[in-house]
Every structure is written in C-alpha cells, then in structure tokens.
N, C-alpha and C positions, 0 to 999 in steps of 0.2 A: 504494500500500500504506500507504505513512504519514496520507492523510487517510482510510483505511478504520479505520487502529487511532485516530485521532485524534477520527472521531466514533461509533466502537465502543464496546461498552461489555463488561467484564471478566465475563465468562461462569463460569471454574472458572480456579480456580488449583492448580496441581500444584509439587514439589521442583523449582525454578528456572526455571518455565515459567508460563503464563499465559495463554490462550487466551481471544480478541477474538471478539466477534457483531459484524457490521453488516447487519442483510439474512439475505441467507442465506449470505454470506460468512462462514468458519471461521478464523483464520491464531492458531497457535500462534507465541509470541516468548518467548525466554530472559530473562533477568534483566537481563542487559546492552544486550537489544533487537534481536539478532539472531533477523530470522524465523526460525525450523524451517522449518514447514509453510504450507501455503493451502491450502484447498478450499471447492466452495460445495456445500451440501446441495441435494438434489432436491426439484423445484416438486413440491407438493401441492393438490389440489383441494380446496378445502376444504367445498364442496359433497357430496364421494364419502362421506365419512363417513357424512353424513346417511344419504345413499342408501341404502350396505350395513347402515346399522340398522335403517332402513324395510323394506328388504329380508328381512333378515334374522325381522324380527317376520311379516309376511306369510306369509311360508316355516312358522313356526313356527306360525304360526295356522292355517294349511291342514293339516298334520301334525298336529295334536292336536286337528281339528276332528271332533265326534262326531253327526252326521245325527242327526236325533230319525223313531222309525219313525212311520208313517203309518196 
C-alpha cells in the first residue's frame, strides 16, 4: 500500500482526506495517513467505445435511410 501511494499521484482532495491513483488502484488516506479505503476500478476495453459509436452511426444510418423510387 505505501509504495502504491508513494508512486501515486493525488487525484481529489476532500475535508481531511485525499484520495491516491496508481493504475487502476483507488485508496483514500486521512491527513494523518491512515488508509480509509482501497478499491481498484473495473478493466475497460478501450476498443468497445469505438465499436458502440461505429455501431451506433450504422444503426442510425439504416433508420433514417430513404430508398430513392425507381
């Protein structure tokens, strides 16, 4: 934990709290330096974004697509 906050860097600071990133590693510590909390946020694809935009526009482009008559 100490070399998480040690090569962390200070995210948000709150009324006597202070809240460390390293990674995806989260650990809130008090003023004095006693942890609160720990958590690591959930892995993201960061490919999926893309996708559901891509997606997304296809979808919309089929849906507002207007046949020319023949």
């Amino acid at each position: 934990m100490e070399q998480a906050l040690e090569q962390g860097v200070l995210v948000a600071e709150g009324e006597g709290t202070g809240t460390w990133a390293r990674g995806r590693l989260r650990v809130v510590v008090s003023r004095d330096g006693m942890v609160i909390t720990a958590w690591r946020t959930p892995r993201r694809n960061p490919k999926r974004r893309i996708q559901k935009s891509q997606s997304r526009k296809r979808r919309e482009k089929r849906r507002f697509h207007v046949r020319e008559a023949r």
